[in-house]
C-alpha positions, 0 to 999 in steps of 0.5 A: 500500500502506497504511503499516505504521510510522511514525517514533518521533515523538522524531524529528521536527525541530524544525517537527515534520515527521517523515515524507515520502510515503507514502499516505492510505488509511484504514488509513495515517491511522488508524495516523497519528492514533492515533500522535500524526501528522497529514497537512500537504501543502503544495499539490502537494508531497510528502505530509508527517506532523507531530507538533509538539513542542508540541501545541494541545490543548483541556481541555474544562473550560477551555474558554471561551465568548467574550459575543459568540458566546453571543449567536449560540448563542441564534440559534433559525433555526440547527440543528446536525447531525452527520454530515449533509453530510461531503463539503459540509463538506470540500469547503468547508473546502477553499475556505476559508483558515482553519486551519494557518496560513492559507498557503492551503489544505492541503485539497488534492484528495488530502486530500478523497478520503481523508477522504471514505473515512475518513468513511464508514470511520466515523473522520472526522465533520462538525458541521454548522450549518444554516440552514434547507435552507442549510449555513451553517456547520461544522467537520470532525475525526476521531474514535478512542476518546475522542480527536477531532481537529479538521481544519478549519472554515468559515463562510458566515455569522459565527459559524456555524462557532464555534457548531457547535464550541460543540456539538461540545465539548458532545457530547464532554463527554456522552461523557466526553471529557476534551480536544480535538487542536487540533493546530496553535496559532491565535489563534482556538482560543487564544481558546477556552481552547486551550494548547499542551503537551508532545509527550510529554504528548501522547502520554500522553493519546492513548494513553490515550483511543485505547484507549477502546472509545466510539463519540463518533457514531453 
Protein backbone atom coordinates (compact mmCIF):
# COMPACT_ATOMS: atom_id res chain seq x y z
CA UNK A 1 0.00 0.00 0.00
CA UNK A 2 1.01 3.16 -1.06
CA UNK A 3 2.37 5.53 1.78
CA UNK A 4 -0.09 8.37 2.63
CA UNK A 5 2.27 10.64 5.24
CA UNK A 6 5.46 11.07 5.64
CA UNK A 7 7.02 12.78 8.78
CA UNK A 8 7.40 16.66 9.20
CA UNK A 9 10.76 17.00 7.77
CA UNK A 10 11.90 19.02 11.08
CA UNK A 11 12.37 15.64 12.40
CA UNK A 12 14.94 14.06 10.62
CA UNK A 13 18.24 13.63 12.68
CA UNK A 14 20.99 15.36 12.26
CA UNK A 15 22.42 12.98 8.97
CA UNK A 16 18.84 13.64 7.62
CA UNK A 17 17.35 10.46 7.96
CA UNK A 18 13.59 10.77 8.54
CA UNK A 19 11.66 7.72 7.90
CA UNK A 20 12.42 3.67 7.80
CA UNK A 21 10.32 1.24 5.47
CA UNK A 22 7.65 1.99 3.68
CA UNK A 23 7.32 1.06 -0.40
CA UNK A 24 8.46 2.56 -3.76
CA UNK A 25 5.32 2.67 -5.54
CA UNK A 26 4.75 5.77 -7.77
CA UNK A 27 2.00 7.01 -5.58
CA UNK A 28 4.62 6.83 -2.27
CA UNK A 29 7.84 8.61 -4.38
CA UNK A 30 5.64 11.24 -5.92
CA UNK A 31 4.46 12.37 -2.15
CA UNK A 32 8.17 11.83 -1.29
CA UNK A 33 9.61 14.47 -3.73
CA UNK A 34 7.02 16.73 -3.62
CA UNK A 35 7.78 16.67 0.09
CA UNK A 36 11.03 17.79 0.30
CA UNK A 37 12.07 13.46 0.65
CA UNK A 38 14.49 11.03 -1.26
CA UNK A 39 14.75 7.19 -1.03
CA UNK A 40 18.58 6.29 0.14
CA UNK A 41 18.87 2.31 0.61
CA UNK A 42 21.91 1.13 1.60
CA UNK A 43 22.08 -2.36 -0.32
CA UNK A 44 19.68 -4.79 1.02
CA UNK A 45 18.96 -2.72 4.37
CA UNK A 46 15.58 -1.39 5.23
CA UNK A 47 14.41 1.15 2.72
CA UNK A 48 15.27 4.67 4.44
CA UNK A 49 13.82 8.75 3.21
CA UNK A 50 16.45 11.50 3.85
CA UNK A 51 15.77 15.12 3.89
CA UNK A 52 19.22 16.95 4.89
CA UNK A 53 19.40 19.82 6.85
CA UNK A 54 21.39 21.43 4.13
CA UNK A 55 20.20 20.86 0.80
CA UNK A 56 22.88 20.71 -2.61
CA UNK A 57 20.98 22.99 -4.63
CA UNK A 58 21.91 24.32 -8.38
CA UNK A 59 20.66 28.01 -9.06
CA UNK A 60 20.91 27.89 -12.53
CA UNK A 61 22.03 31.41 -13.01
CA UNK A 62 25.15 30.08 -11.22
CA UNK A 63 25.88 27.64 -12.98
CA UNK A 64 29.40 27.20 -14.26
CA UNK A 65 30.90 25.64 -17.04
CA UNK A 66 34.48 24.28 -16.33
CA UNK A 67 37.00 25.20 -20.15
CA UNK A 68 37.65 21.73 -20.01
CA UNK A 69 34.08 20.33 -20.61
CA UNK A 70 33.43 23.40 -23.07
CA UNK A 71 35.92 21.57 -25.10
CA UNK A 72 33.86 18.18 -25.01
CA UNK A 73 30.12 20.30 -25.59
CA UNK A 74 31.63 21.31 -29.21
CA UNK A 75 32.20 17.36 -29.98
CA UNK A 76 29.85 17.05 -33.26
CA UNK A 77 29.66 12.97 -33.39
CA UNK A 78 27.67 13.40 -29.58
CA UNK A 79 23.81 13.92 -29.80
CA UNK A 80 21.73 14.34 -26.89
CA UNK A 81 18.01 13.00 -26.30
CA UNK A 82 15.67 12.84 -23.94
CA UNK A 83 13.56 10.21 -22.69
CA UNK A 84 15.01 7.60 -25.48
CA UNK A 85 16.71 4.71 -23.39
CA UNK A 86 15.32 5.41 -19.35
CA UNK A 87 15.72 1.88 -18.17
CA UNK A 88 19.57 1.85 -20.10
CA UNK A 89 20.13 4.89 -18.33
CA UNK A 90 19.39 3.39 -14.85
CA UNK A 91 20.29 0.22 -15.21
CA UNK A 92 23.74 1.66 -15.97
CA UNK A 93 23.69 4.36 -13.06
CA UNK A 94 23.30 1.33 -11.19
CA UNK A 95 26.77 -0.10 -12.10
CA UNK A 96 28.15 2.58 -11.58
CA UNK A 97 29.68 4.22 -8.14
CA UNK A 98 29.23 7.86 -8.67
CA UNK A 99 26.78 9.73 -6.52
CA UNK A 100 25.63 9.87 -3.00
CA UNK A 101 28.98 9.49 -1.55
CA UNK A 102 30.02 6.66 -3.57
CA UNK A 103 29.99 3.71 -0.91
CA UNK A 104 28.99 1.82 -3.68
CA UNK A 105 25.71 1.87 -5.45
CA UNK A 106 22.46 2.77 -3.64
CA UNK A 107 20.60 1.61 -7.12
CA UNK A 108 19.63 -1.26 -5.81
CA UNK A 109 17.31 -3.68 -7.83
CA UNK A 110 14.16 -2.34 -5.82
CA UNK A 111 15.09 1.31 -6.61
CA UNK A 112 15.40 0.41 -10.90
CA UNK A 113 11.98 -1.07 -10.61
CA UNK A 114 10.35 1.65 -9.08
CA UNK A 115 11.90 4.34 -11.14
CA UNK A 116 11.13 2.36 -14.07
CA UNK A 117 7.49 2.62 -13.35
CA UNK A 118 7.93 6.49 -12.31
CA UNK A 119 9.17 6.91 -15.70
CA UNK A 120 6.62 5.58 -17.55
CA UNK A 121 4.22 7.24 -14.85
CA UNK A 122 5.56 10.37 -16.68
CA UNK A 123 7.63 11.54 -13.49
CA UNK A 124 11.18 10.07 -13.91
CA UNK A 125 13.12 11.28 -17.12
CA UNK A 126 16.59 10.13 -18.84
CA UNK A 127 19.20 12.83 -20.63
CA UNK A 128 20.81 10.83 -22.72
CA UNK A 129 24.44 11.18 -24.94
CA UNK A 130 24.65 9.11 -27.87
CA UNK A 131 27.35 8.48 -29.99
CA UNK A 132 26.27 7.13 -32.91
CA UNK A 133 23.99 3.99 -32.22
CA UNK A 134 26.48 3.76 -28.71
CA UNK A 135 24.76 5.15 -25.32
CA UNK A 136 27.96 6.93 -24.32
CA UNK A 137 26.96 8.96 -21.61
CA UNK A 138 23.79 10.05 -19.32
CA UNK A 139 22.06 11.03 -16.13
CA UNK A 140 18.55 10.43 -14.90
CA UNK A 141 16.08 12.90 -12.29
CA UNK A 142 12.76 13.06 -11.58
CA UNK A 143 10.76 15.95 -12.68
CA UNK A 144 7.36 17.54 -10.85
CA UNK A 145 6.04 21.41 -11.89
CA UNK A 146 9.20 23.25 -12.02
CA UNK A 147 11.08 21.09 -9.95
CA UNK A 148 13.69 18.20 -11.01
CA UNK A 149 15.57 16.39 -9.04
CA UNK A 150 19.00 14.80 -10.18
CA UNK A 151 19.40 10.93 -9.11
CA UNK A 152 22.04 9.70 -10.64
CA UNK A 153 24.53 9.69 -13.74
CA UNK A 154 27.41 7.56 -15.78
CA UNK A 155 29.88 7.66 -18.39
CA UNK A 156 31.10 5.30 -20.74
CA UNK A 157 33.45 7.83 -22.34
CA UNK A 158 34.60 11.15 -20.47
CA UNK A 159 32.84 13.91 -20.17
CA UNK A 160 29.69 12.19 -21.87
CA UNK A 161 27.54 12.42 -18.51
CA UNK A 162 28.51 16.15 -17.71
CA UNK A 163 27.88 17.19 -21.42
CA UNK A 164 24.19 15.95 -21.05
CA UNK A 165 23.73 17.85 -17.83
CA UNK A 166 25.06 20.98 -19.56
CA UNK A 167 21.88 20.38 -21.99
CA UNK A 168 19.84 19.50 -19.32
CA UNK A 169 20.41 22.51 -17.27
CA UNK A 170 19.75 24.36 -20.93
CA UNK A 171 16.22 22.79 -21.24
CA UNK A 172 15.46 23.56 -17.54
CA UNK A 173 16.10 27.04 -18.29
CA UNK A 174 13.80 27.19 -21.68
CA UNK A 175 11.28 26.27 -19.33
CA UNK A 176 11.66 28.74 -16.68
CA UNK A 177 13.21 26.74 -14.12
CA UNK A 178 14.89 28.60 -11.60
CA UNK A 179 17.20 25.60 -9.60
CA UNK A 180 18.17 22.25 -9.66
CA UNK A 181 17.50 19.45 -6.48
CA UNK A 182 21.28 18.25 -6.38
CA UNK A 183 20.19 16.53 -3.00
CA UNK A 184 23.50 15.40 -1.89
CA UNK A 185 26.81 17.91 -1.85
CA UNK A 186 29.75 16.25 -4.12
CA UNK A 187 32.74 17.83 -5.35
CA UNK A 188 31.61 17.13 -8.99
CA UNK A 189 28.47 19.20 -8.58
CA UNK A 190 30.19 21.81 -6.39
CA UNK A 191 32.35 22.33 -9.21
CA UNK A 192 29.47 23.28 -11.03
CA UNK A 193 28.21 26.02 -9.31
CA UNK A 194 26.27 23.90 -6.51
CA UNK A 195 25.66 25.17 -2.95
CA UNK A 196 24.22 23.98 -0.02
CA UNK A 197 21.24 25.90 1.61
CA UNK A 198 18.94 25.71 4.45
CA UNK A 199 16.23 22.71 4.68
CA UNK A 200 13.64 25.43 5.40
CA UNK A 201 14.97 27.49 2.37
CA UNK A 202 14.46 24.47 0.78
CA UNK A 203 11.02 23.54 1.02
CA UNK A 204 10.49 27.03 0.29
CA UNK A 205 11.43 26.93 -3.34
CA UNK A 206 9.77 23.17 -3.88
CA UNK A 207 6.65 24.26 -2.58
CA UNK A 208 6.74 26.88 -4.83
CA UNK A 209 7.72 25.22 -8.04
CA UNK A 210 5.98 21.62 -7.38
CA UNK A 211 2.86 23.91 -7.82
CA UNK A 212 3.92 24.89 -11.14
CA UNK A 213 1.42 23.49 -13.65
CA UNK A 214 4.53 22.87 -16.95
CA UNK A 215 5.21 19.51 -18.16
CA UNK A 216 9.58 20.10 -18.39
CA UNK A 217 9.41 16.91 -21.06
CA UNK A 218 7.17 15.64 -23.31
Amino acid sequence: MAIREFPPVSEADSQGLLALGGDLEVPSLVLAYKSGIFPWPFEAQILTWFAPPRRAVLFLDQFHIPRSLKKSLSKSAWQIRFNTAFDEVIGSCAESKNRRGQAGTWITPDIVEAYKELHRAGYAHSIETWEGARLVGGLYGVAIGKMFAGESMFYRKADASKVAFVRLVEHLKAHGVEWLDCQVMTPHMEALGARTIRRDRFMQLLAEAVSARVKLFE
